[in-house]
C-alpha positions in Angstrom: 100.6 96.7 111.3 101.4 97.9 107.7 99.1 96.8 104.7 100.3 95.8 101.2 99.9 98.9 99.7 101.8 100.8 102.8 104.2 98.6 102.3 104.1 98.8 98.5 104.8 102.6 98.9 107.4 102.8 101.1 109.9 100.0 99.3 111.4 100.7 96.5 112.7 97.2 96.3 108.7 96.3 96.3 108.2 98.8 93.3 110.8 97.6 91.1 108.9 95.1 89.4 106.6 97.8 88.4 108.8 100.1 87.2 108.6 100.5 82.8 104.7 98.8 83.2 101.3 99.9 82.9 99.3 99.9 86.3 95.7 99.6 86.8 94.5 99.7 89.9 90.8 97.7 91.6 90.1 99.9 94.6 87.0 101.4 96.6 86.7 103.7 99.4 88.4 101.8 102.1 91.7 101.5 100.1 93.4 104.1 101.7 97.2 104.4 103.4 97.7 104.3 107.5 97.2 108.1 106.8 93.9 107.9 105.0 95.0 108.5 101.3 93.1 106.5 98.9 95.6 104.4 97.0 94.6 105.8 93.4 96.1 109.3 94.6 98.9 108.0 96.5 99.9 105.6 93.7 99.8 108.3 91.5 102.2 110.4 93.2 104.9 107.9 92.8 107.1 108.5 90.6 107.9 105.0 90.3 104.2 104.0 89.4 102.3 104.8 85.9 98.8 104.4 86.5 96.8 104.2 83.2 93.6 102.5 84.6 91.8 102.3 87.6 88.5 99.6 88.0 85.7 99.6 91.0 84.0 96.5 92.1 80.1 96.5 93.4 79.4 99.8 95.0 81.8 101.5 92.5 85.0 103.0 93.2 83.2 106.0 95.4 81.1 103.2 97.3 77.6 105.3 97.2 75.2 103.2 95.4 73.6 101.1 98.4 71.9 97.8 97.2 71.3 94.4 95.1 71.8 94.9 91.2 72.1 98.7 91.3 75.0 99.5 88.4 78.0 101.5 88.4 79.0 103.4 84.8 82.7 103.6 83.7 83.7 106.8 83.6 87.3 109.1 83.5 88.8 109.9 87.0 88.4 113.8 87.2 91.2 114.2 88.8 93.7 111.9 87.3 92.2 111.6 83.9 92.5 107.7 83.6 89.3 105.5 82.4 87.7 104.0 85.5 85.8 100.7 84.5 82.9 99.3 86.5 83.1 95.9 87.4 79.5 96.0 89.0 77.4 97.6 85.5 77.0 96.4 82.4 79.7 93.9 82.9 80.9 92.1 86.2 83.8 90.4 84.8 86.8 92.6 83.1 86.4 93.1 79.0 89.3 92.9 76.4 88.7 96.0 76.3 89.7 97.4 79.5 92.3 94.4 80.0 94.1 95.8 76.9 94.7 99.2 79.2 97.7 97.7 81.8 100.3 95.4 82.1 99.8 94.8 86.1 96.6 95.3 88.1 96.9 96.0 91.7 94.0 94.4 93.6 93.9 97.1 97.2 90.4 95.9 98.4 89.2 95.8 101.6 87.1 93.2 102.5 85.1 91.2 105.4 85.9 87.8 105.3 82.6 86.1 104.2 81.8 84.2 101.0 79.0 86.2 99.8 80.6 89.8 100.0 81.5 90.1 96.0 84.7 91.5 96.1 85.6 87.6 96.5 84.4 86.7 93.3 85.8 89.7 91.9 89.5 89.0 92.4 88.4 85.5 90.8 86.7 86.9 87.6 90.2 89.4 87.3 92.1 86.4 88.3 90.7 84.5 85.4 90.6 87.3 82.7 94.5 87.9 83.5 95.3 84.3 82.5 93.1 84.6 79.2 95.4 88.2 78.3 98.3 87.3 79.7 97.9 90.0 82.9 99.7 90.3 86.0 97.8 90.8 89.1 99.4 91.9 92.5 96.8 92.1 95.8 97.8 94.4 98.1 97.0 92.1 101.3 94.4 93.6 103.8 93.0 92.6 107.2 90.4 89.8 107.7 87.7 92.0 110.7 86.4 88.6 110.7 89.1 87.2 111.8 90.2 82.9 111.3 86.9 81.3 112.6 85.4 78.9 109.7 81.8 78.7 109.5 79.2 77.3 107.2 78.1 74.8 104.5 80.3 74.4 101.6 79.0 76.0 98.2 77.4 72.5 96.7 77.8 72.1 92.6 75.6 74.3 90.7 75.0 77.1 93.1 78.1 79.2 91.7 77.2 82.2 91.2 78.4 86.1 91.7 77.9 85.6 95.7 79.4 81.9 95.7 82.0 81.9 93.9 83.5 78.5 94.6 83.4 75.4 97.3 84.2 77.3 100.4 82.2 77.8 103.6 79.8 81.3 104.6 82.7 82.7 106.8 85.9 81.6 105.1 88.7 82.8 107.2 91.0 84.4 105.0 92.7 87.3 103.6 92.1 88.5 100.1 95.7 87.8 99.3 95.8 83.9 100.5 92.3 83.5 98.7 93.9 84.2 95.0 96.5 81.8 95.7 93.5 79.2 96.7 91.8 80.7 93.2 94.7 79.8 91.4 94.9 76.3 92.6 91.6 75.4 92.6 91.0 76.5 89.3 94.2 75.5 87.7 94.7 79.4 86.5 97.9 80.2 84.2 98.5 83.3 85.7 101.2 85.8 87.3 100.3 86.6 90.7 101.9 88.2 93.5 100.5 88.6 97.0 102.5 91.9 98.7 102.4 90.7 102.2 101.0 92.9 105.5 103.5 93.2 108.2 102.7 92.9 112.2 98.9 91.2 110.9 98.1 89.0 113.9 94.9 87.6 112.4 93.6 86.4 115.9 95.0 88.6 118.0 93.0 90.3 120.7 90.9 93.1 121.0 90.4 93.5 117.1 90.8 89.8 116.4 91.4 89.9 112.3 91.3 94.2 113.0 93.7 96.4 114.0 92.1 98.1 116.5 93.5 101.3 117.7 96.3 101.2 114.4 93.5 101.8 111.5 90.5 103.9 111.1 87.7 101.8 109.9 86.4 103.4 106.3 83.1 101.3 105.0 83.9 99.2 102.0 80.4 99.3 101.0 77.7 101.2 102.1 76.1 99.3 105.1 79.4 98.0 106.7 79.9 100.9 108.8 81.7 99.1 111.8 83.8 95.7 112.8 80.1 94.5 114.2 79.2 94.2 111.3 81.8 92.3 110.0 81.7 89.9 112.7 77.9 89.3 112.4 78.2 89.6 108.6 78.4 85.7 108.1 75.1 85.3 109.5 73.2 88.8 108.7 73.9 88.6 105.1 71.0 85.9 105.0 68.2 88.5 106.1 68.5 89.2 102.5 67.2 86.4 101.3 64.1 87.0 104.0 61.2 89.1 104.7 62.9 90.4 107.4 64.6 93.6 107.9 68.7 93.1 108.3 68.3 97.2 109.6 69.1 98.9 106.4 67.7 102.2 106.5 68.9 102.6 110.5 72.2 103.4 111.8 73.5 99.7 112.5 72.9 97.8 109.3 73.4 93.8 109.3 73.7 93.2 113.3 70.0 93.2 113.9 67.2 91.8 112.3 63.2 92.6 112.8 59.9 93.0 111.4 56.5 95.0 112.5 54.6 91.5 113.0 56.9 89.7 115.1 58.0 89.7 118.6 61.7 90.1 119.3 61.5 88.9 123.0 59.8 85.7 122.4 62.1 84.6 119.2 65.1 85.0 121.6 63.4 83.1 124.3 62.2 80.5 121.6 66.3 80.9 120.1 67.7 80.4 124.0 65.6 77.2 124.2 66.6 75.6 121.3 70.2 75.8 120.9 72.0 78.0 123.5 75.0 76.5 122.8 74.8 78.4 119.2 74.6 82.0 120.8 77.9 82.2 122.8 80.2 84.4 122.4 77.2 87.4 122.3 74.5 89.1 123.6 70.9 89.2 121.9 69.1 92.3 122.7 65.6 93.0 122.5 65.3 96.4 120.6 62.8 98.4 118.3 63.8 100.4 115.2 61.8 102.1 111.7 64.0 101.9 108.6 63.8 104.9 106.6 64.3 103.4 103.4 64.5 99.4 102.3 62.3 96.6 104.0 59.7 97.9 106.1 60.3 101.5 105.9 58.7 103.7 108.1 57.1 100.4 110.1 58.0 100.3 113.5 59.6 97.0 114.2 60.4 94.6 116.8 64.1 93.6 116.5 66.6 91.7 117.9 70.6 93.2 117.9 73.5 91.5 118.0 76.3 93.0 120.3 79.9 91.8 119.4 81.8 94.5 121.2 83.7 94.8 124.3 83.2 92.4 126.9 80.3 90.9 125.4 82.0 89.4 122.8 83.8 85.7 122.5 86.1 85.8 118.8 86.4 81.9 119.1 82.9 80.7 120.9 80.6 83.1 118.3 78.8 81.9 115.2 77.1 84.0 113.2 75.7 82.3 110.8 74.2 79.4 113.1 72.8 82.4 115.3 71.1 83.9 112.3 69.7 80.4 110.9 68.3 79.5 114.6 66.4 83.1 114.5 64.8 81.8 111.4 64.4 78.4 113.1 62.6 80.2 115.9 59.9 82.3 113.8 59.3 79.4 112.1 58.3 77.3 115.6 56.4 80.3 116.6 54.5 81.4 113.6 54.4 78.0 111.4 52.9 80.2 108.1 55.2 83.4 108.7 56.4 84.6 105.1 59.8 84.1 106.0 61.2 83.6 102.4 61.9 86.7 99.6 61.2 85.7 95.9 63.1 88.3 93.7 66.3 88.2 91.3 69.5 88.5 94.2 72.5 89.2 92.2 71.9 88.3 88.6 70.7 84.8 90.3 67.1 84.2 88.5 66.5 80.6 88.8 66.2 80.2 92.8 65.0 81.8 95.5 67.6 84.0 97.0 68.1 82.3 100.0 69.5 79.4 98.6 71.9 81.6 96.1 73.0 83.0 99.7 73.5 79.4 100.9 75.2 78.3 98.1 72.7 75.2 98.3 68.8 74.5 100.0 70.3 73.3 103.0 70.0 75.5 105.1 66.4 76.4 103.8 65.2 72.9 103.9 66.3 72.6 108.1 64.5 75.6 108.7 61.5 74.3 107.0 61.7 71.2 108.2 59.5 70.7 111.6 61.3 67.8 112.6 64.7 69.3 111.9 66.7 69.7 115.3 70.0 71.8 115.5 72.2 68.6 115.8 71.0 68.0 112.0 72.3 71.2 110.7 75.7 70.4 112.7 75.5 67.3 111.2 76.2 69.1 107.8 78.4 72.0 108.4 80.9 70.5 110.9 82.1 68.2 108.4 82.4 70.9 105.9 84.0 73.4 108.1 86.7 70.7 109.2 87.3 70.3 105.2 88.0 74.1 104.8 89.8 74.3 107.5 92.5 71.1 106.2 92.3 72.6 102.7 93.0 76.3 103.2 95.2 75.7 105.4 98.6 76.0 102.8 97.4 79.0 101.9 97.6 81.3 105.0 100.2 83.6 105.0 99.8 85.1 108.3 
């Protein structure tokens, strides 16, 4: 399996285009080559290339700052001497400024295949400041860990925000590459785009099934997605944000469990088997404890409950993430009726809601928790509709 910018670096024919233009390139630590080079060095050693920008999405370009809302400066690469602008600071969409710096920007991102993960809206905000100044963008295609499975409400009007940023379900199915074409279409963009293709990509393919397991080393794009776990659960664990509970930052296996010091991990599991088991296939629930050494809960010793996706224990078509995640909230809500499940705070420049919904991209999901009466066949009721929808409408774009 080569990626876009593999393939990028090793075609001339590829390069031409480039040749005689100004190149910026929007990269973080997981852009790298098959031979773990990040892409801002090994584009800068080729002769055919003049790099004369270089941006970094949420994280930054070095991927070290770990949570909600904390800012990255520009700064000048120390190595190559170009301006480096932060897309994650004081600004989250591209200024004149910096747009006035290239000709072409090549989009090398890694990402996990979920709605809410911001690098999404990212390539739309660059997407729609090239058409305004007359920009090129390539993206240099990368794998999907998540794989094709849809899952999810669609984003309902007037929940856009920097985690939602259009009509499309929690776990979307795509590459980066096939979601700027849908960008473009959906939003009737003006704009000169070019997707540069990955080669041998089998998006379903077992054992990685969207990953290239035993071809790539997996490098975090941000700082708690240290595994393809994580990515598959990610759909669903990205909501223990909007929660009280802990999603197990501060441990070693971030987003595939959840827990808190006042519950009990054994009977929400019983409580989740009764109610739907038909929404936990294609995994294994654990009973586990853990104490987070920084974030929610730090230095509490809490009951939690992990998710194992790997090996034989995982089902790529049968699991749902996010429907596992929303019955585990379902299932302290049954068993403790005035649990403070919900967080209040500002989630990613989001002010007027509670961040649960900004996750959701609508109170759906919220409401059916909350709801006593609310069985799983209502929350179905919803989503499969909306997943069939995504399914029909991105399905023109995939290139794989």
């Amino acid at each position: 399996m080569r990626t876009g910018l593999d393939r990028l670096l090793t075609d001339a024919e590829l390069r031409k285009p480039l040749i005689g233009r100004r190149v910026a390139l929007l990269a973080h630590p997981a852009s790298v080559t098959h031979n773990l080079v990040h892409s801002l060095d090994a584009l800068a050693a080729c002769p055919d290339i003049r790099l004369t920008a270089a941006f970094g999405p949420q994280h930054g370009m070095k991927g070290d700052l770990q949570d909600n809302m904390m800012e990255t400066p520009d700064e000048t690469d120390p190595v190559h001497g170009i301006p480096v602008f932060s897309l994650y600071g004081e600004v989250r969409r591209p200024t004149g400024q910096s747009m006035h710096t290239f000709d072409v920007m090549l989009v090398d991102l890694q990402d996990v295949g979920c709605r809410i993960y911001t690098f999404v809206t990212t390539l739309l905000y660059v997407l729609e400041a090239a058409a305004s100044h007359g920009k090129s963008v390539w993206v240099l295609d990368r794998p999907n860990p998540a794989g094709r499975p849809v899952e999810g409400t669609l984003l309902r009007p007037g929940f856009e925000s920097f985690v939602g940023a259009g009509p499309m379900p929690m776990r979307h199915g795509m590459t980066l590459g096939e979601m700027g074409q849908w960008f473009i279409e959906h939003f009737g963009l003006d704009v000169d785009y070019r997707v540069i293709a990955m080669e041998g990509y089998d998006p379903d393919g077992a054992p990685g099934h969207g990953w290239p397991l035993l071809e790539r080393a997996w490098i975090n794009p941000s700082p708690n997605a240290p595994n393809i776990s994580m990515a598959r659960a990610y759909a669903g664990t990205v909501m223990l944000e909007g929660t009280t509970l802990s999603e197990g930052r501060g441990t070693t296996r971030p987003l595939e469990l959840f827990g808190a010091p006042d519950i009990s991990a054994r009977a929400v599991i019983e409580r989740m088997q009764a109610l739907a088991p038909q929404w936990l296939r294609g995994c294994v629930l654990r009973e586990m404890w853990f104490q987070p050494t920084f974030h929610k809960h730090a230095g509490q010793l809490c009951s939690g409950v992990q998710i194992h996706v790997e090996g034989p224990h995982y089902d790529h078509q049968a699991f749902r993430p996010w429907r596992l995640q929303a019955l585990g909230f379902k299932a302290i809500r049954q068993l403790w009726p005035d649990y403070e499940l919900w967080r209040d705070f500002p989630y990613e420049y989001a002010f007027e809601r509670l961040p649960i919904d900004t996750i959701n991209a609508s109170t759906i999901l919220r409401d059916w928790v909350d709801d006593a009466a609310a069985e799983p066949g209502d929350l179905d009721a919803v989503a499969l509709p909306d997943e069939a929808a995504w399914q029909d409408e991105r399905a023109r774009y995939l290139l794989y």
